[in-house]
N, C-alpha and C positions, 0 to 999 in steps of 0.2 A: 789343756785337756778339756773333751766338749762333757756335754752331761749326757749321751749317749756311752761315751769309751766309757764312762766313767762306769753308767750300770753294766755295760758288756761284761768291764772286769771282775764287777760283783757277780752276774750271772757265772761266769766264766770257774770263779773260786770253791761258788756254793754248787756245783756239777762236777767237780774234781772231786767233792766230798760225797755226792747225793749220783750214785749211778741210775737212779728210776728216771731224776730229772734230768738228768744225761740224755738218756733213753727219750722221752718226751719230748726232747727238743728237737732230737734227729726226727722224730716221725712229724713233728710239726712243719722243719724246714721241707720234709721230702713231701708232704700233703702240698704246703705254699708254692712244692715249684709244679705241682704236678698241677694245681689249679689256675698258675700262671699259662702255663700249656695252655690251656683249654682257652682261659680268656684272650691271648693271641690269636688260636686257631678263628674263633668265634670274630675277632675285628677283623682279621685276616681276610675272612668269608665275606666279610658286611654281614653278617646277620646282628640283629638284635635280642637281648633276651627274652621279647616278646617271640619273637621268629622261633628263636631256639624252644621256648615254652610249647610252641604246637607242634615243633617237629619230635618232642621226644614226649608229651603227654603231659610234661611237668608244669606247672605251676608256675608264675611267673615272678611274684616272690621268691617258691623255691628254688629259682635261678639267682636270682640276687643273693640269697641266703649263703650259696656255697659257693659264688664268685668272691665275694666278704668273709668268708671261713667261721660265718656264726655257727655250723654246724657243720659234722665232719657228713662226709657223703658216703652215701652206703656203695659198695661193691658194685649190686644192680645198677643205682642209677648210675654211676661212674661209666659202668659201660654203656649203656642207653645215651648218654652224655657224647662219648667220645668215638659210638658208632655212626651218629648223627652228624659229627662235624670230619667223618670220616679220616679218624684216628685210627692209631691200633694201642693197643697194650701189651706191650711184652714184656715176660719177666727176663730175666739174666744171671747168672751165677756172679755174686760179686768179684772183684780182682780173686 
């Protein structure tokens, strides 16, 4: 057993106990794939986060920032973000 399974099954235990942390982690994984989106679309393009910095206004750090999930990204930029690399965002009724 490696020393990842291992904290998994820890995290895994203390989230059967703890539904807030439950809840956290679902919004976490769902923010990381949704910022993965982005960072594909963006190599996909060839653009660079410099590129992307002047096509959406932002900052070129705060490109980096929310490619590395130091901070969550607000709503606006999200779409500013994802009109630029000519995405869409739709929502969905789940199952």
């Amino acid at each position: 057993m490696t020393h990842s399974t291992d904290i998994n099954k820890v995290i895994a235990t203390i989230e059967d106990k703890e539904k807030l942390l439950k809840k956290w982690r679902k919004h976490y994984e769902l923010e990381k794939a949704i910022i993965e989106k982005i960072i594909n679309r963006r190599k996909d393009l060839n653009i660079t986060q410099l590129e992307l910095s002047k096509l959406t206004g932002l900052k070129q750090p705060a490109i980096a920032r929310i490619e590395k999930q130091v901070n969550s990204v607000t709503l606006t930029t999200l779409i500013t973000i994802i009109d630029e690399l000519d995405l869409k965002l739709e929502l969905v009724p789940k199952r």
